[in-house]
C-alpha positions in Angstrom: 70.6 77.3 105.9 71.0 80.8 107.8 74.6 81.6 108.8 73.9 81.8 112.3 72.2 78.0 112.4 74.6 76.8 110.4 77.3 77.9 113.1 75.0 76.7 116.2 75.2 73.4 114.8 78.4 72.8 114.1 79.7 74.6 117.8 77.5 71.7 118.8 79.1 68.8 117.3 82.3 70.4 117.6 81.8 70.7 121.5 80.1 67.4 121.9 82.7 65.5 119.3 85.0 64.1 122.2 82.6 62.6 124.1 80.3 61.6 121.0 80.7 57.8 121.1 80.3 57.9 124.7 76.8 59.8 125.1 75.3 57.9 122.1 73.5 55.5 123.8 73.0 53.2 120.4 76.8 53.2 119.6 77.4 50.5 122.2 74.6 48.6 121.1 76.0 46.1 119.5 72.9 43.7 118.8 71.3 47.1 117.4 74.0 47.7 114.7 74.4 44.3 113.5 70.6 44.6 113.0 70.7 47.9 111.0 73.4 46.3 108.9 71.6 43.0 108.0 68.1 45.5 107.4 70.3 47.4 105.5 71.7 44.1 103.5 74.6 45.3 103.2 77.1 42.6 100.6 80.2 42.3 100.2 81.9 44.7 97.0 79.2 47.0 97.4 79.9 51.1 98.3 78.3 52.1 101.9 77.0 56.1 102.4 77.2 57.2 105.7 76.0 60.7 105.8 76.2 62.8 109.0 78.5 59.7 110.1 79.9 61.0 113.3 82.8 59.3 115.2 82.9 56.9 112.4 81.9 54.0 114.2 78.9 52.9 111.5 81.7 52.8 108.8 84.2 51.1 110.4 81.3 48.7 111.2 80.3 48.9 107.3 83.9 48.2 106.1 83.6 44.8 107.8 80.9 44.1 105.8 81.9 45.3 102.4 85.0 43.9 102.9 88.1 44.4 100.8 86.5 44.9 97.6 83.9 47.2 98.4 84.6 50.7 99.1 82.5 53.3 102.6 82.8 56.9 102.2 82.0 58.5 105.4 81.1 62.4 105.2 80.2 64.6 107.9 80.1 68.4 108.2 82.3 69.1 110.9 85.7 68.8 111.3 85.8 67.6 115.0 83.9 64.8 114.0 86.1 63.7 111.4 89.2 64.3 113.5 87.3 61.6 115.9 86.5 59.1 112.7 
């Protein structure tokens, strides 16, 4: 990725990271994530990926599920973002 793009995109995030879980209108969705999760089938001891994951709400949401014996690695590319998480 170009320099210049790369930068663009993370000024974005990093702008728009305190007010992320707010203007994403699925994050409050409740019904809507307990639905990706059972799609997803995620089980208990099992390790959860959460790329590009944000605010952090998906793997706070995943630990739930994996429960104590499982393990979710959240990784995103900006550091506002996982100052929020």
């Amino acid at each position: 990725m170009r320099t210049n793009r790369r930068n663009a995109v993370l000024t974005h995030f990093r702008r728009r990271s305190g007010r992320y879980n707010r203007s994403s209108n699925w994050v409050g969705d409740r019904e809507l994530l307990d639905t990706i999760f059972a799609l997803a089938e995620v089980r208990g001891g099992e390790t959860v990926l959460d790329l590009g994951s944000g605010g952090g709400i998906d793997c706070f949401l995943a630990a739930k599920s994996v429960g104590p014996s499982g393990r979710v690695i959240g990784v995103d590319m900006t550091p506002a973002m996982v100052a929020l998480a």
